[in-house]
N, C-alpha and C positions, 0 to 999 in steps of 0.2 A: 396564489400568493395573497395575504390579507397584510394589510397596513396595523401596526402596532406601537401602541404610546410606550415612551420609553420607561413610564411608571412599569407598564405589565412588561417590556423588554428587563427590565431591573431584576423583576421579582422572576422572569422566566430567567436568568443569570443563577440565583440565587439556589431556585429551584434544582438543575440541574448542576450546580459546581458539587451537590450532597451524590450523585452518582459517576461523574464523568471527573478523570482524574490526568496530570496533565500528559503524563505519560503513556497515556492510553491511547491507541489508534482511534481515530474520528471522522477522518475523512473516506468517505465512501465508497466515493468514485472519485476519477479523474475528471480536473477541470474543464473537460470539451468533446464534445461530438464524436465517440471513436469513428476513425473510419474503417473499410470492410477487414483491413488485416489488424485489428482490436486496438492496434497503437502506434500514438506518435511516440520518438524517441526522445528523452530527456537529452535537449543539445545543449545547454548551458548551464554551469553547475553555481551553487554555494561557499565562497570562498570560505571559507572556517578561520584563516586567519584574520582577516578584517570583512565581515559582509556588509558594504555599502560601496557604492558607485561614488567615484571618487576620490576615494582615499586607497591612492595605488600606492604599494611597494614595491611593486617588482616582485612579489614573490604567491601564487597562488597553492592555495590547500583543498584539497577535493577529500569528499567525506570518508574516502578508503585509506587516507594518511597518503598519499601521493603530491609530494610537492613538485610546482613549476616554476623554474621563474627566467625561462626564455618564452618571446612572443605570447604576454599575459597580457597583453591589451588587447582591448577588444578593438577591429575585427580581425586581428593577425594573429588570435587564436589558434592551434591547429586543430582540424575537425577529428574530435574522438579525443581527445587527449585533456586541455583544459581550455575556458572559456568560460569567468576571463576573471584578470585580476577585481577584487573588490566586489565583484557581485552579490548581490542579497537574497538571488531568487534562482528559480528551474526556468531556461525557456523551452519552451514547446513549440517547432517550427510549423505550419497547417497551414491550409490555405484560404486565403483572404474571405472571411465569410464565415468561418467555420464558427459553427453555436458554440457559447461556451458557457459551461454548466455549473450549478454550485453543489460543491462536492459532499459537504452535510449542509443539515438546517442552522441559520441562521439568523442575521437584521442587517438591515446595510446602513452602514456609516457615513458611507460617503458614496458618493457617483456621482461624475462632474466630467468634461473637457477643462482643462487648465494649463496655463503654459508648463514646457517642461524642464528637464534640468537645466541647468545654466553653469561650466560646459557640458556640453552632454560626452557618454564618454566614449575615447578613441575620435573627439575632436570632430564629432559625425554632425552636421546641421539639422536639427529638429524637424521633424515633419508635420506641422501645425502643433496643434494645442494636444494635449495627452490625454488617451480616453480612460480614468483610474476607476476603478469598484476595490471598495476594502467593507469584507462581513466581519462583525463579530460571530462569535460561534456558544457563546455561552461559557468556555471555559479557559478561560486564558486567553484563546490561542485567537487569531484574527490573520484570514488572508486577504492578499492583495493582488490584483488584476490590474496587468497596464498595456498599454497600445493596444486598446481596445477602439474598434472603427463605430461609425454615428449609425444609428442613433442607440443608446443604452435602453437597456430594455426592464430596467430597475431603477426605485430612486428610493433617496436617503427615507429613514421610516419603514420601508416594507420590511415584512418577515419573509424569505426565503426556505424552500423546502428542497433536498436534494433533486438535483435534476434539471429545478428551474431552468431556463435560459436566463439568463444576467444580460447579454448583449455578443456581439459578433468579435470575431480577429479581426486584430488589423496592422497596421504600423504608424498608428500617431504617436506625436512624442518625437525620445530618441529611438529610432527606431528606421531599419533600411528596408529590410524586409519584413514580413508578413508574420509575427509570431506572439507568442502567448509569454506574457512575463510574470510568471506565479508563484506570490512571495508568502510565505508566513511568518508574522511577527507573534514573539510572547509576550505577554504581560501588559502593552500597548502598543495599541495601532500607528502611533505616531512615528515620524519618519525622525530617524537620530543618526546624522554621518560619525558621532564621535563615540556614543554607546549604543550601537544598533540592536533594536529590539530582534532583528532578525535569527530565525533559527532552522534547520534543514531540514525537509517531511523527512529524507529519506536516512535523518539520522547519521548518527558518527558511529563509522566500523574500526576504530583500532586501536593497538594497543596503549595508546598515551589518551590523555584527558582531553575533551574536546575543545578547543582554544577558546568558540563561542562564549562557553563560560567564565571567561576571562572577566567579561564586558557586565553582566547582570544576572552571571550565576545560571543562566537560562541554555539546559545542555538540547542540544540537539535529540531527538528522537522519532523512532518510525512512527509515520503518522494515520499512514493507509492500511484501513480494516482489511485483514486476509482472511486466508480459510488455511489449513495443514494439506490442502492438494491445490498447489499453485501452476497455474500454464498460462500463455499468454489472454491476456483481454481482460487476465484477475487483477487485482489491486494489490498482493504481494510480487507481483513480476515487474520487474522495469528495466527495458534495454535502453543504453543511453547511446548519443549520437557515432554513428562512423562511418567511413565513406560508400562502403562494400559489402554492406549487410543485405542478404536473402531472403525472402521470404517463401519459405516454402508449404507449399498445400497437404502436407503430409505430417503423420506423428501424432500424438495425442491430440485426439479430438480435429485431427488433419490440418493442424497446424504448428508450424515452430519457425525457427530460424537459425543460419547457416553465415558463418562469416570465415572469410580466408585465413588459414592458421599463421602464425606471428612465431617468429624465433625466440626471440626476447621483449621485454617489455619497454623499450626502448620503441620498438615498431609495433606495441599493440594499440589499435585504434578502436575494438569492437570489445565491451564487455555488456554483462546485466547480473543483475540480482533479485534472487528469490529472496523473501521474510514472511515465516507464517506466521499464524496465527497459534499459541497451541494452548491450550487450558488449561493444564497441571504439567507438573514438572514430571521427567521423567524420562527413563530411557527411549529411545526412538531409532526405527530405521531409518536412514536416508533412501529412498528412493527414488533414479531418473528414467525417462523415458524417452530412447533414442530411435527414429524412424528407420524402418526399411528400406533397404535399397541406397542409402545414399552414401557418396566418398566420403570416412570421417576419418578424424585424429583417433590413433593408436594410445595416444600421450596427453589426453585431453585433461586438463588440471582444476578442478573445486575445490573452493576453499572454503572452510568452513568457519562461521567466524561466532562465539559465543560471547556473547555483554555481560558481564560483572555487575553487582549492585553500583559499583561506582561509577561504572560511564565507561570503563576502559575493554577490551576485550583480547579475547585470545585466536587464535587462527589455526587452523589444521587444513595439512594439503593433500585432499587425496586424487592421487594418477588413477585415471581411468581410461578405459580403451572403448573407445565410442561402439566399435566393430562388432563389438561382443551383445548378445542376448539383444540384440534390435527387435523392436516390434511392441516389449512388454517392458513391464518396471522391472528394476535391478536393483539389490542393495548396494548400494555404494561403502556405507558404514555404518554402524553401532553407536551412539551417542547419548552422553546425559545431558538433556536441555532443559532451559529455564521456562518456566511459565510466562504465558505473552507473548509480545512479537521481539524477542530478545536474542533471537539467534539470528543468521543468515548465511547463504550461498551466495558468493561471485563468482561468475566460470567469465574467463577473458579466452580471447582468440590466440592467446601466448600457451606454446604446447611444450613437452620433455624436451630434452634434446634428440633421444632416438624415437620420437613418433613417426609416422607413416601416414600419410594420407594428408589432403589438401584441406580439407573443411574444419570447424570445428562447432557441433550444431547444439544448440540451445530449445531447449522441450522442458515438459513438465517435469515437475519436483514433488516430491510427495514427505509426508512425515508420518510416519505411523507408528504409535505407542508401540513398543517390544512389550506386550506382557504375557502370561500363561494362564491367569484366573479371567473369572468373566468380569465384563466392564462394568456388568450390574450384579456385581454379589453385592446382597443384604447389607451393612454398615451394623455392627456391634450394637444391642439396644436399640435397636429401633423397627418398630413396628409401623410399616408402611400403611396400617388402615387405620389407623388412627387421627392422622391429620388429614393426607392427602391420598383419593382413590382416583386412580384412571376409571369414568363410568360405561363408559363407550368408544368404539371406534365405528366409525360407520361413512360407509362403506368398508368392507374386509373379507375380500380382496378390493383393493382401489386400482384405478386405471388412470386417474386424472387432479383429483382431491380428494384426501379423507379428513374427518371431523372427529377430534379425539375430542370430548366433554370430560371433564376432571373436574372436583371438587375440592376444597380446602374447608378445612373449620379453623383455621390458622392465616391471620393475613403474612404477608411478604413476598417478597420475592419468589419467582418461580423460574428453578434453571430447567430450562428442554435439551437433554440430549438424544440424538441420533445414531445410532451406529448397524452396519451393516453384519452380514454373516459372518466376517470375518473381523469384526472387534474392533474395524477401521470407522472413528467419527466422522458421519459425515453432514452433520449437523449440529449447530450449536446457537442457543438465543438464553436472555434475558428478557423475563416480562417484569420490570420495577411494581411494586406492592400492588397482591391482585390482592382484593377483599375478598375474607371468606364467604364464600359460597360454591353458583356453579358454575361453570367455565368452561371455552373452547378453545379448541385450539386446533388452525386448518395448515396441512401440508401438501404440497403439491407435487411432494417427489425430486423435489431440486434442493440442492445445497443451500446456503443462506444467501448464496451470491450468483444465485439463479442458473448453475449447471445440470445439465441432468441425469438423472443416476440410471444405473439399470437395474431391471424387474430382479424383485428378491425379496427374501425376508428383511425385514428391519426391526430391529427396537428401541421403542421410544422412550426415555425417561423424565419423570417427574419430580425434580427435588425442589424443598422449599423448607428451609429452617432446620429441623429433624424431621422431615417426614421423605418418605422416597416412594414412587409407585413405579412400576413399566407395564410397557403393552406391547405386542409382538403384532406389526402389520404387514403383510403380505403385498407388495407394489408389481404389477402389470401392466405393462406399457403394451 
């Protein structure tokens, strides 16, 4: 971390508001330390109707259009369901100690011990002084870190770089137990019970307009960068809290998770949500990945939920039988989706009425373009050696890194795509304006969010402006 005047924070503001746009996923990673089974569960939600502490109705709104409005104070919550009226942020339960990380690059605004609400809410007596971090991020958007335990490991003026430690969990403040309170404001960091800057990483799924916008127009949306092959420990998956939830060592990549099936949604305690990533618009397979061997739901229900330019979105539900085709991915269904992180998967522990089986288990998601032509035929007029040539690859075959050297006579932008034998991308980056000349560019054989692929051919693509180039490299593990 290197300390930065707010002149060069200004002009770093400024710089990046010309790429990064507010709609666009930015955060990275998750706020904190995973631990060995990739994730803690999102226990406390976003009220969409009013988000600030304090200003209770009685009536709570959860990002899936699910309203509450028995036992919405906090802490008579029920666990899985809602928690709690008025809330502004995600908590994340962990235990006492646990590092917590900053999720993109930032500045920190603030970081202090100070007293905290006055009342605190559900009537709880404060536990010392309140440990808060709030970064700016460059682009609007600004989070906020609270009951954070001593000493902080940041102060006002630093520039933060993903990863950082910021400072530890804790429960100062209002706060009983030991947990992470991680809020994002738009437009300003400042704290407003009557027009709360506040708005939801994980976005608003349904069909009506998100209420947030009510207050400063400021609509909720996904905020954590995906990949289109989501399984737990990625940043498009997030199981939220419930009593009963499983972890099991098996399944894609040997891990998933397993919760007790629910009649109706009156007794569902256990859901989560996939959101990829996807780069162009266009038809796609859904496909899941159910493990071997284990008791599942016959009647097992995804929903599929697609966003509208305006904010509001549509849902589709398809029955699936967990039972069937275990071991390998399965289309589920056929879909036209939008470019970005604009669609999403909820699967809840609520099954048909005639299902069979006790479990209802949660594994990877996949999205895969449906198409028939190749991913890199030529583009009409354009002659790939003109601007931009792939020069080298080398190593080819690679086992570990290879160094693709490219040249441009054209500055801009350079998109890299990846995609396997089977026309499935499994990598995708932006390098903001490279100057003509020559250039590298190294891959390690992993997704962008560091999975690892298996040994195969691949091709890599070079576009930038009108020029396009590929290179076919052979990976060996």
């Amino acid at each position: 971390m290197k300390n930065l005047s707010i002149i060069s924070y200004l002009f770093l503001f400024l710089h990046n508001a010309v790429f990064l746009f507010s709609q666009d996923p930015f955060l990275e990673i998750r706020p904190f330390a995973p631990p060995s089974f990739e994730q803690y569960p999102a226990s406390q939600y976003v009220d969409h109707h009013h988000p600030y502490s304090n200003q209770t109705d009685n009536l709570f709104l959860r990002f899936d259009g699910r309203e509450f409005s028995d036992d919405v104070i906090y802490p008579s919550c029920l666990s899985g369901s809602s928690c709690y009226d008025g809330h502004a942020g995600v908590d994340y339960f962990m235990p006492y100690g646990t590092p917590l990380l900053a999720p993109a690059n930032g500045y920190v605004l603030w970081a202090s011990f100070s007293e905290a609400a006055d009342p605190c809410p559900g009537g709880i007596t404060p536990n010392g002084e309140q440990g808060t971090i709030i970064i700016a991020h460059g682009n609007d958007y600004f989070t906020v870190y609270l009951h954070m335990s001593p000493p902080l490991n940041v102060a006002v003026g630093q520039n933060v770089e993903t990863g950082d430690t910021l400072g530890f969990a804790g429960n100062s403040g209002c706060a009983i137990n030991t947990h992470l309170h991680f809020e994002i404001r738009k437009g300003n960091w400042f704290f407003d019970t009557v027009e709360p800057y506040a708005v939801d990483p994980f976005g608003w799924w349904h069909t009506s307009f998100d209420p947030i916008e009510n207050f400063r127009g400021n609509r909720s949306e996904w905020l954590w960068i995906s990949n289109d092959l989501i399984d737990d420990g990625d940043n498009g998956f997030q199981r939220f809290q419930g009593p009963d939830w499983s972890y099991l060592n098996t399944g894609f990549n040997n891990d998933s998770w397993s919760a007790p099936a629910a009649n109706n949604m009156e007794e569902s305690r256990h859901y989560a949500i996939w959101v990829p990533f996807l780069e162009d618009s266009g038809e796609y397979n859904i496909d899941i990945y159910i493990p071997e061997g284990i008791e599942v739901s016959t009647e097992a229900i995804y929903e599929i939920r697609v966003k509208s330019s305006g904010g509001t979105s549509t849902k589709t539900d398809i029955v699936v039988d967990q039972s069937l085709n275990q071991g390998s991915f399965q289309t589920i269904s056929t879909l036209s989706l939008p470019a970005g992180s604009q669609s999403s998967i909820v699967l809840r522990d609520v099954v048909g009425e005639s299902s069979v089986g006790s479990n209802v288990i949660f594994d990877a998601i996949r999205f895969s373009p449906n198409f028939t032509t190749s991913t890199f035929e030529e583009p009409d007029n354009m002659n790939p050696k003109e601007n931009l040539l792939v020069k080298s690859v080398f190593p080819n075959p690679f086992n570990s890194l290879a160094i693709i050297n490219y040249e441009t006579t054209a500055g801009g932008t350079i998109i890299i795509n990846i995609v396997d034998a089977l026309g499935r991308r499994v990598y995708n980056d932006q390098l903001f304006y490279k100057k003509p000349g020559k250039h590298s560019f190294l891959w390690n054989g992993k997704t962008k969010l560091g999975r690892e692929l298996t040994s195969g051919v691949y091709l890599i693509s070079f576009t930038s402006n009108e020029a396009f180039s590929v290179e076919k490299v052979l990976y060996l593990k």
